[in-house]
C-alpha positions in Angstrom: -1.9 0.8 -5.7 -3.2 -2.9 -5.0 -6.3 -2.2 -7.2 -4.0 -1.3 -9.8 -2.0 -4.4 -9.4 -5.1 -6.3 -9.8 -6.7 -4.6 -12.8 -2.9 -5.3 -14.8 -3.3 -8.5 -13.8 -6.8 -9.2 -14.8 -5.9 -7.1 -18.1 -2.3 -9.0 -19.1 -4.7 -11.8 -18.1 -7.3 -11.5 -20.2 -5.2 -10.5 -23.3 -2.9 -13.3 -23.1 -6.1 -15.5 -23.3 -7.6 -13.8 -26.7 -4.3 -14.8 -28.6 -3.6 -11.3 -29.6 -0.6 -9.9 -30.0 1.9 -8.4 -27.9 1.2 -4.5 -29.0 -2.7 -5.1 -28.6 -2.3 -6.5 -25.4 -0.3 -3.1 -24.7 -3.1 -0.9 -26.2 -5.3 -2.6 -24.2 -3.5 -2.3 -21.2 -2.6 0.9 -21.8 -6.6 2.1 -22.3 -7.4 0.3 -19.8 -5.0 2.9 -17.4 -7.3 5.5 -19.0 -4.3 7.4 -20.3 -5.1 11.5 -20.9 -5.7 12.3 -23.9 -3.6 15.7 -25.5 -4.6 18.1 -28.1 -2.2 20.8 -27.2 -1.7 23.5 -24.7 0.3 25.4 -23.1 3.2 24.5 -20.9 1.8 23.2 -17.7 -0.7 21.3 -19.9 2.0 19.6 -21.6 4.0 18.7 -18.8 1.2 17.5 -16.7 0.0 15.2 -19.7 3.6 13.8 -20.1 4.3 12.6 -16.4 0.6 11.0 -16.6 1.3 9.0 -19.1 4.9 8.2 -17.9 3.3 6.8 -14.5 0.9 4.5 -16.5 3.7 3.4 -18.6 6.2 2.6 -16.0 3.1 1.5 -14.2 2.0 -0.9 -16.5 5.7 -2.3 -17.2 5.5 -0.9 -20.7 8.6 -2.5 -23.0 10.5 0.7 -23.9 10.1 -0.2 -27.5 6.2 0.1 -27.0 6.2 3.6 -25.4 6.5 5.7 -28.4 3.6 4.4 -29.8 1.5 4.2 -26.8 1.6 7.9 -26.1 1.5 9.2 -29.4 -1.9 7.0 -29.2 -3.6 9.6 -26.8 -2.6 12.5 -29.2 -5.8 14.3 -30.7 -6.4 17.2 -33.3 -3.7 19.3 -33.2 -1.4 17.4 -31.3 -1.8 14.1 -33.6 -0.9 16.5 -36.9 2.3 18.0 -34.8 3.2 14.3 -34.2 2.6 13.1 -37.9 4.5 15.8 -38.9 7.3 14.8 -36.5 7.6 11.6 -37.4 8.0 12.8 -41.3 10.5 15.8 -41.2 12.1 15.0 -38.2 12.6 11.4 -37.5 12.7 10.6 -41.8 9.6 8.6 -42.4 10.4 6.3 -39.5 6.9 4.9 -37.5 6.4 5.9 -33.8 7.4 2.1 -33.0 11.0 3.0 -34.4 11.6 6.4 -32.0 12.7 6.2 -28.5 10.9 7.5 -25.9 14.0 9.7 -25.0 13.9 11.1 -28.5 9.9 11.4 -28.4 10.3 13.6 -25.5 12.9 15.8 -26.7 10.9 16.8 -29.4 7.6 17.0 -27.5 9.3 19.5 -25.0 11.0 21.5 -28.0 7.5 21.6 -28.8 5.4 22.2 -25.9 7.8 23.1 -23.3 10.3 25.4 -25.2 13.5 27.6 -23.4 11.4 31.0 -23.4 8.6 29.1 -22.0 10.7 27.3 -19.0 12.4 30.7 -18.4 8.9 32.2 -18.3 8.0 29.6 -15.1 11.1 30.1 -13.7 11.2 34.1 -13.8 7.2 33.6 -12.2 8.5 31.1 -9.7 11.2 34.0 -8.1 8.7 36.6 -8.3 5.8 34.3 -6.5 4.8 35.7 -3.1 1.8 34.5 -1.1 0.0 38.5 -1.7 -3.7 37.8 -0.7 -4.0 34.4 -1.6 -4.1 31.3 1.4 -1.2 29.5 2.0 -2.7 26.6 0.5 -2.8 28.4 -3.0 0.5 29.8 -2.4 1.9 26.3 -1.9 -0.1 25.0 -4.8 1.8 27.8 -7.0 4.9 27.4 -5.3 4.9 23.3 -6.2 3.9 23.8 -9.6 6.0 26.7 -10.5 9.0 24.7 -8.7 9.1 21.8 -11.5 10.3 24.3 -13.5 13.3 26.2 -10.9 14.6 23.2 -9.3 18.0 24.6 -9.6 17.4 27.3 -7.6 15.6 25.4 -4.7 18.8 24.1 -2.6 18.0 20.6 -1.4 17.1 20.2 2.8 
């Protein structure tokens, strides 16, 4: 955690010294961070991609009016069509700069992470038993799996 207080440091540093502006210094930042990048995938893809690049945004103190465009930066192939798409038919023509990041990830999990999918992980998660497997695998399959049932784990 201290390195990565240094190296935003050293970063917002270095970009406030080049006279750029404030979104490069953002994209810099944000690169920097080494954000995934996402072409698509399935639903434990998506989700995993998303809380990444949550962390390095909250990490890096992102301005909420940057977010939008930071992630939709890491979007390759398939995933920067679907987005392009989005930002035409969905949110009218308006740039990825002008969509909240609450509004980003609606449509990203509407997307990615539909209903049917998140009942799917939730109907594996109640029929997950440990079988053959260690109990380190179990656990692995219970925490992922869990993301998705946490309404049916009752809190210690």
């Amino acid at each position: 955690m201290v390195a990565m207080t240094q190296m935003i440091k050293n970063t917002q540093t270095q970009a406030e010294g080049s006279g750029s502006t404030a979104m490069d210094k953002n994209l810099k930042l944000f690169q920097d961070m080494k954000p995934p990048s996402f072409v698509g995938g399935g639903v434990i893809e998506a989700e995993d991609w998303l809380m990444k690049v949550e962390k390095i945004l909250e990490g890096m103190l992102c301005p909420h009016d940057r977010r939008v465009t930071l992630a939709a930066y890491a979007f390759n192939g398939e995933a920067e069509r679907w987005w392009r798409s989005q930002l035409e038919e969905t949110f009218g023509g308006r740039s990825s700069s002008q969509v909240t990041w609450d509004e980003f990830v609606k449509v990203f999990r509407d997307w990615y992470v539909p209903m049917n999918a998140m009942r799917s992980m939730q109907d594996k998660f109640m029929r997950l038993v440990q079988g053959d497997r260690t109990i380190k695998q179990y656990e692995a399959d219970f925490t992922m799996l869990s993301r998705y049932a946490s309404h049916l784990i009752p809190n210690a």
